[in-house]
C-alpha positions in Angstrom: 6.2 16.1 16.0 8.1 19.0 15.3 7.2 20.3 11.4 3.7 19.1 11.2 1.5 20.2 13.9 0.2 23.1 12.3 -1.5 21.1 9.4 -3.8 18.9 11.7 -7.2 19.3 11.7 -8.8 20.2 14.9 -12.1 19.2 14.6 -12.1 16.0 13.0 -9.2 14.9 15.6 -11.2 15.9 19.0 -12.3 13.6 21.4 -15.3 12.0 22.4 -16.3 10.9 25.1 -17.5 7.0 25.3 -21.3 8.1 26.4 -21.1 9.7 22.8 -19.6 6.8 20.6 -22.4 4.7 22.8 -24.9 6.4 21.9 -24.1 6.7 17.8 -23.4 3.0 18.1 -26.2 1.9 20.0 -25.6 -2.0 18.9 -22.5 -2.2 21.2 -22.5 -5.6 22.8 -20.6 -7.0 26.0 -17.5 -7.9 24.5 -17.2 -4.3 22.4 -17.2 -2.7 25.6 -15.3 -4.9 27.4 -12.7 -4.0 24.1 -12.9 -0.3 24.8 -12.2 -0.5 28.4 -9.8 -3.4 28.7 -7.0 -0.9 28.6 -7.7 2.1 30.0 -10.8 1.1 32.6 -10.4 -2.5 33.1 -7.2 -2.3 35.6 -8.8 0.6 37.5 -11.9 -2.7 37.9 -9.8 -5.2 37.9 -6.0 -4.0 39.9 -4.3 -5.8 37.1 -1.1 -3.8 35.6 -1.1 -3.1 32.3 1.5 -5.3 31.4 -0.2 -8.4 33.5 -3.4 -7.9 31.2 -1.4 -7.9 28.3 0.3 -11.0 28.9 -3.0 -12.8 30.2 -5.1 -11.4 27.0 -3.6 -10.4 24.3 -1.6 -13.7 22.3 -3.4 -12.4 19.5 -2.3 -8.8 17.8 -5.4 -6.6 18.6 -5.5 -4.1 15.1 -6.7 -1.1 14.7 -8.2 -0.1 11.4 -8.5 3.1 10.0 -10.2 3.6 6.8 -11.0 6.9 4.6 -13.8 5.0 2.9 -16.0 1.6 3.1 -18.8 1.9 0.9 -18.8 -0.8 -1.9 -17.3 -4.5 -2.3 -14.4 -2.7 -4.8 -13.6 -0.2 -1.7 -9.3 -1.5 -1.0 -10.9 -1.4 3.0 -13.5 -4.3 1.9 -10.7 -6.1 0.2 -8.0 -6.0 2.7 -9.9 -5.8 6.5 -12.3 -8.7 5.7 -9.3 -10.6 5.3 -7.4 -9.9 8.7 -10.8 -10.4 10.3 -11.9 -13.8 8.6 -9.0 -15.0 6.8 -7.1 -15.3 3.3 -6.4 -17.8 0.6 -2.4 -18.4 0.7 -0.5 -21.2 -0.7 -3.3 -22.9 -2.4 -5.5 -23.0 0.8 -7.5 -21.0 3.3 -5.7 -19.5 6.1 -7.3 -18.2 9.4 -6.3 -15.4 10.9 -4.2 -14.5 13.0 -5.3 -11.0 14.0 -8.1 -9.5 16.0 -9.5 -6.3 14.6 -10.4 -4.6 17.6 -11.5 -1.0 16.3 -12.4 0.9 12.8 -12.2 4.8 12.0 -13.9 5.5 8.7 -12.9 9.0 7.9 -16.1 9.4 5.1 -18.0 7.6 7.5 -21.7 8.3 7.1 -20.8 7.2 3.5 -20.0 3.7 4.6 -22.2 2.0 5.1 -20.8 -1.5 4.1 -17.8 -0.9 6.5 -20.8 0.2 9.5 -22.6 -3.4 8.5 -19.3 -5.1 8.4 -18.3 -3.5 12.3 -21.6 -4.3 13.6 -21.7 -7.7 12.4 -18.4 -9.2 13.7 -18.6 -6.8 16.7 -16.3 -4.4 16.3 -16.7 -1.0 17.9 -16.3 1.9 15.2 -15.1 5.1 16.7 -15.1 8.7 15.7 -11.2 9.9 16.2 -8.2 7.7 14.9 -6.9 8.6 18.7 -9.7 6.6 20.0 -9.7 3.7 17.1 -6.0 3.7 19.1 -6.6 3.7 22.4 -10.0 2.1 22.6 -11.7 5.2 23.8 -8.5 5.4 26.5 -5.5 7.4 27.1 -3.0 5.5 26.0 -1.9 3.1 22.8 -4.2 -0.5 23.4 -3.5 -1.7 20.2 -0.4 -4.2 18.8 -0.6 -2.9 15.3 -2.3 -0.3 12.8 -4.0 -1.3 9.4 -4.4 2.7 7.0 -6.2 2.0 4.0 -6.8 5.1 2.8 -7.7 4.3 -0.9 -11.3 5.6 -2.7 -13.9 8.0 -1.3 -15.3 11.2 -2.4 -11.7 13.5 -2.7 -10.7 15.7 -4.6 -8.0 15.6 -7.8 -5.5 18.8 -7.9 -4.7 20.3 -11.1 -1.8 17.9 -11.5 -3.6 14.7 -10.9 -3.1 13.9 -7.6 -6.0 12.6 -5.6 -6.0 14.2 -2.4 -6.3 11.1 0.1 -5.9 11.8 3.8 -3.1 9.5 4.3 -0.7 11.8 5.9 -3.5 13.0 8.0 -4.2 9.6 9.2 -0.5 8.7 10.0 0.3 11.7 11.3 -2.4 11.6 14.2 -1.5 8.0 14.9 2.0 8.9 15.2 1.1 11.6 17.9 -0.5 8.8 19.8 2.8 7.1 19.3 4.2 10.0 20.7 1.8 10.8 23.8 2.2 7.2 24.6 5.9 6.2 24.7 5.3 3.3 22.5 4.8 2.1 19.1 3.8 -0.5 16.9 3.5 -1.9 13.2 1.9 0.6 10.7 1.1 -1.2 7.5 0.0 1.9 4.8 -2.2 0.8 1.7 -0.4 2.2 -1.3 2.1 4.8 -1.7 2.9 7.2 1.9 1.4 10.6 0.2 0.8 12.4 -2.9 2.9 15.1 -1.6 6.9 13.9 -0.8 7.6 16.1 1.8 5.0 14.5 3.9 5.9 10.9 2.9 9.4 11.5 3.9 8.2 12.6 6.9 6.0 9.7 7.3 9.1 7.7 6.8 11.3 9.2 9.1 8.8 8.6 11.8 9.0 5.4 11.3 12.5 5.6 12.1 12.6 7.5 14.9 10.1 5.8 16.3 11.7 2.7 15.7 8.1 1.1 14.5 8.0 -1.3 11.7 6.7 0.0 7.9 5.2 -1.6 5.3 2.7 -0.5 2.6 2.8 -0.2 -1.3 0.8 -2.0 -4.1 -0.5 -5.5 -3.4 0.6 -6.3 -6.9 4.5 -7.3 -6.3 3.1 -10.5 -4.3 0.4 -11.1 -6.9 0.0 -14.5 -8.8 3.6 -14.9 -11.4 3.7 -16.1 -14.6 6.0 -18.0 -14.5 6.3 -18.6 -10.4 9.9 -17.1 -10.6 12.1 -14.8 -8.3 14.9 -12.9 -9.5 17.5 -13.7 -7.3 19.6 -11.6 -5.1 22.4 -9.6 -7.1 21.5 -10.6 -10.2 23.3 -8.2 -13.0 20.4 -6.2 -14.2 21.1 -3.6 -17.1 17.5 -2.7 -17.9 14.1 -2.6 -17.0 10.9 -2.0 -18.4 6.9 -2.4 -16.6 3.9 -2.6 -18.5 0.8 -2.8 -17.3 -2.2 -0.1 -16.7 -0.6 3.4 -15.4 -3.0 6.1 -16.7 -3.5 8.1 -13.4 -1.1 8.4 -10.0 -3.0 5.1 -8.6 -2.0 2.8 -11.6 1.4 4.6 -12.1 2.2 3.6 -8.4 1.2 0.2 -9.0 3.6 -0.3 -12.2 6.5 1.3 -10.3 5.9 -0.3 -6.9 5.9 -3.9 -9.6 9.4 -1.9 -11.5 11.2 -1.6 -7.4 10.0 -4.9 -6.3 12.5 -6.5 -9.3 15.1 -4.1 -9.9 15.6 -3.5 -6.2 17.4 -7.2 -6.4 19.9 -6.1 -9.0 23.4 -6.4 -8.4 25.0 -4.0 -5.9 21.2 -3.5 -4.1 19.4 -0.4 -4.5 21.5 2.9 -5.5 19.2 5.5 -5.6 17.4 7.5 -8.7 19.2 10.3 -10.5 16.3 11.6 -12.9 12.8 10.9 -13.2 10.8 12.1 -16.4 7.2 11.9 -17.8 6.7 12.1 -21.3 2.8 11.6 -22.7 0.9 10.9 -25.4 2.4 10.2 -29.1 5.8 11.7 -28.5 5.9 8.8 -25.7 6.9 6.3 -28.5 9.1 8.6 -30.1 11.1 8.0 -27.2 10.7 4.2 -27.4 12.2 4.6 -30.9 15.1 6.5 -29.8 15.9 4.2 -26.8 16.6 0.8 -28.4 17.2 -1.1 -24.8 13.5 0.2 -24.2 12.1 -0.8 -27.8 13.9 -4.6 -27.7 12.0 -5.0 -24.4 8.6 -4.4 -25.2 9.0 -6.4 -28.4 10.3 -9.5 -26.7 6.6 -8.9 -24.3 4.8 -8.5 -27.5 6.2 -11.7 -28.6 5.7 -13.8 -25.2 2.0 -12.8 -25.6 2.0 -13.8 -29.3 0.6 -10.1 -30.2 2.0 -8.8 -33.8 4.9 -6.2 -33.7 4.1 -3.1 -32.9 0.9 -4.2 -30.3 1.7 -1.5 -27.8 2.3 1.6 -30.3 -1.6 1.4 -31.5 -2.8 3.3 -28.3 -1.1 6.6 -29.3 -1.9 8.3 -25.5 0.3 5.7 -23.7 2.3 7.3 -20.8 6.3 6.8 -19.8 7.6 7.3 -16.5 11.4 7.2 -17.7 13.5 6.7 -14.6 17.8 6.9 -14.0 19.3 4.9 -11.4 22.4 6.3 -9.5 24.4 3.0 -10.7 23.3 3.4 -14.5 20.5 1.2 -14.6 18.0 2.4 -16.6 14.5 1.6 -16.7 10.8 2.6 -17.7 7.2 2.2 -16.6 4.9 1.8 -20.2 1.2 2.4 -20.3 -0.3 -0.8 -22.0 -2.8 -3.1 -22.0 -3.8 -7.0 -22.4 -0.8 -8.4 -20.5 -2.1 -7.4 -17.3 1.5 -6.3 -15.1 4.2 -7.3 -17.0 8.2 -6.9 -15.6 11.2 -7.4 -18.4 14.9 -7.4 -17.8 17.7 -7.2 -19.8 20.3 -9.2 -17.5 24.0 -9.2 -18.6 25.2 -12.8 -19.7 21.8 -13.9 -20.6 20.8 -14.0 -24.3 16.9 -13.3 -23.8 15.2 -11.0 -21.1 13.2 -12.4 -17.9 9.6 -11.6 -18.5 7.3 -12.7 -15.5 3.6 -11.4 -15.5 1.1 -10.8 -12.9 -2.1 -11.8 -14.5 -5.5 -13.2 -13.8 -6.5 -10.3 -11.5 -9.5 -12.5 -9.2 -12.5 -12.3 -9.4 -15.8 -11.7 -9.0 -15.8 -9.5 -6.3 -16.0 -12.2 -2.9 -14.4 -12.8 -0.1 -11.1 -13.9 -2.0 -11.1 -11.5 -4.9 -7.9 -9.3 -5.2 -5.3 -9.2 -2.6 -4.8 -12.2 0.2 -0.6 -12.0 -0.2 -0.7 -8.7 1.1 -3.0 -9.5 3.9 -1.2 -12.6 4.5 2.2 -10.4 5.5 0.0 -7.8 7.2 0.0 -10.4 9.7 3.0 -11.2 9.3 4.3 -8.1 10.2 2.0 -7.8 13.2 2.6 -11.0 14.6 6.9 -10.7 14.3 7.1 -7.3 14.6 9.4 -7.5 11.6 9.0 -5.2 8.4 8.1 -8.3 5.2 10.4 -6.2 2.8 13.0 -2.7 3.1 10.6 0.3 3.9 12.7 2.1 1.9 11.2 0.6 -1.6 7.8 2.0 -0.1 9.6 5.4 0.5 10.7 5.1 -3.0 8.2 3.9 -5.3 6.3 6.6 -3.7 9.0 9.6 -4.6 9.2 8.2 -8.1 5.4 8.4 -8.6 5.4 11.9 -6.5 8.4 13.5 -9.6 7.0 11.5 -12.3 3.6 13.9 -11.4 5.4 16.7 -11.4 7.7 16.2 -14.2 4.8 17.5 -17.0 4.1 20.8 -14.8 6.6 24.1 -14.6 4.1 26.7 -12.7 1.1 26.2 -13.9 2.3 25.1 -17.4 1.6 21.9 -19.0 3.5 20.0 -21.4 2.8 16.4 -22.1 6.6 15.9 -22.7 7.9 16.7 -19.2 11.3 18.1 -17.8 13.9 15.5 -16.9 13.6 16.4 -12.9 16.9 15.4 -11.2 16.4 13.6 -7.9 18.8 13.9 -5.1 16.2 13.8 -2.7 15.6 9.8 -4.0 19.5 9.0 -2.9 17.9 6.1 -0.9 20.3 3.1 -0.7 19.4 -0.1 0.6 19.8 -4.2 -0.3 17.4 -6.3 0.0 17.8 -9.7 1.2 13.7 -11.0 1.1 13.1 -14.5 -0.3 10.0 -14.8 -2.8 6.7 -13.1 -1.2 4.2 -14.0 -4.0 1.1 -16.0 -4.2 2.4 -19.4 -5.5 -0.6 -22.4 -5.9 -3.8 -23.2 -6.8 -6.0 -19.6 -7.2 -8.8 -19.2 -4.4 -12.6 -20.3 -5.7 -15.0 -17.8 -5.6 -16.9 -17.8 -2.0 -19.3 -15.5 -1.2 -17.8 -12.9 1.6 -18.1 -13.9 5.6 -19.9 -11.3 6.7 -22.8 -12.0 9.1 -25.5 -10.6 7.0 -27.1 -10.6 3.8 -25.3 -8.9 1.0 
């Protein structure tokens, strides 16, 4: 770790020793312990190798967990670790898992108090550094794979609306465990890398060098479809256009991660983006108006959803993300509501656009609400070792957001129609060759959650 080191924080990454996560976690039972020793105390009990105990012990991926907040049912940790731990509703029916969660670090921890309960009732051990969340309290790596969700908790927005979520922090202490260790494994990152690009390029290139798989972004792309439709590989996109709810840097992500997920399959593969800019408010559909491609779109979703013309122009403060792809393509991300996540593409030799919607977001909030797709290749991941789609869309779905924020600020100036930022840094080629990764079937029922106490 060459450019980073001086950011880390010292105090919340020093050790503990295990007398001291004993004694804050005085519900520890047999198997916890045998969990934080199997690596780094059993051999020295035992004389088995390393390598012996893993093959004997370890058919399952053990995960490690690391969490900035756990506090409510809505909390992205509740939503996605309850899965790998008790399961997920794919292809119309339950699926066990495949994973054992082995260790949780809760970074806002004595706020969490639903991720504590969850720990303690399926006996998992929750430590106080990610480096011992790693190495179970070890030396050494003595996990197969790493969960971040750090999404929610009590952090603070900067003056350009980022919200200041330790995900670079996380990562980058896990990847000095990496490093200490000679070894790697998967890294699956809830949401986009960082709200700052240098550090989710970094975050990237890590990846690389490390030669660990990525994945991450919105759990949105592999959401229910209406209709249960891919857009196959090289298909001759011109232009695109996502509307769904983007009014802060966590729905925007979500809308572009949907945007990438579609026009990442358009002829040629991925090129690359040229210029990003954000334009706010009522001059937003000024724009619209003066971009016919854009304007022909969002009727043609107007009309699928049987609203009357001019639907989406009654909420004056919408929001544009306006983005230029290296190839020409052009495309934008539309604040809007009532048709949930919406994709539309103008395809050359096709008389009407592909609309496909994710709607239906689940609910109430139980032990299937929200994501299981993403979940479902979580595990995937983990168990092949294989990344489910191109880390690169992760890397740049996140730069897209991380310019579209900056587009409205010069200094400390803001203006809601923003500068058209050019983007060499986004020069990211790549081609995808995934097969369709959605939710396809019957929709989960609503089950209470698994948890081993009372809600």
């Amino acid at each position: 770790m060459a450019k980073k080191q001086s950011k880390i924080a010292t105090g919340a990454a020093d050790s503990f020793p295990i007398t001291e996560i004993m004694d804050a976690n005085p519900h520890f039972t047999r198997r916890q312990m045998l969990g934080i020793t199997g690596i780094a105390g059993l051999t020295a009990l035992t004389g088995l190798s390393t390598s012996a105990f893993g093959k004997t012990a370890q058919a399952r991926p053990r995960i490690a967990v690391l969490a900035s907040y756990w506090a409510y049912t809505r909390s992205h940790a509740d939503w996605i670790v309850n899965k790998l731990i008790d399961g997920y509703w794919w292809d119309g029916a339950y699926t066990p898992s495949r994973v054992d969660v082995v260790s949780v670090y809760i970074h806002q921890h004595d706020a969490s108090l639903l991720g504590q309960k969850v720990a303690k009732a399926k006996g998992i051990p929750v430590f106080k550094t990610v480096a011992e969340a790693l190495t179970l309290g070890g030396k050494e790596l003595a996990v197969d794979g790493v969960v971040i969700v750090a999404e929610h908790g009590e952090y603070a927005t900067d003056l350009r609306g980022h919200w200041l979520l330790p995900r670079w922090w996380i990562y980058q202490q896990v990847v000095r465990v990496f490093e200490q260790s000679k070894r790697s494994v998967p890294v699956f990152n809830d949401k986009h890398l960082s709200y700052n690009w240098d550090d989710a390029k970094w975050m990237f290139d890590k990846s690389r060098e490390l030669n660990f798989p990525l994945t991450g972004g919105s759990s949105i792309p592999v959401y229910y479809r209406k209709p249960e439709i891919e857009i196959a590989i090289d298909t001759p996109i011109k232009n695109s256009i996502v509307i769904g709810g983007a009014g802060d840097e966590g729905g925007i992500f979500h809308a572009i991660d949907v945007l990438q997920c579609f026009v990442e399959r358009r002829k040629g593969g991925e090129s690359g983006v040229k210029s990003i800019q954000s334009i706010r408010g009522p001059e937003a559909w000024k724009w619209v108006e003066r971009n016919p491609w854009a304007g022909n779109l969002l009727d043609a979703v107007a009309k699928r959803f049987d609203f009357k013309p001019g639907y989406f122009q009654e909420s004056p403060q919408t929001n544009i993300c306006v983005i230029d792809y290296n190839d020409g393509t052009k495309a934008a991300v539309i604040g809007g509501r009532g048709v949930g996540w919406t994709y539309a593409g103008e395809i050359a030799g096709q008389n009407e656009p592909t609309i496909i919607s994710m709607l239906g977001w689940a609910g109430p909030y139980d032990q299937y609400h929200a994501s299981n797709a993403q979940p479902h290749w979580i595990t995937e991941m983990m168990v092949t070792k294989k990344e489910p789609f191109n880390a690169e869309r992760l890397l740049l779905s996140t730069g897209i957001t991380n310019f579209y924020m900056e587009s409205n600020w010069e200094g400390s100036k803001y203006s809601p129609v923003g500068r058209r930022l050019e983007t060499p840094a986004l020069n990211i080629r790549y081609r995808s060759t995934r097969g369709a990764q959605f939710s396809k079937g019957e929709r989960p029922p609503a089950r209470p959650y698994i948890r081993g106490f009372d809600q």
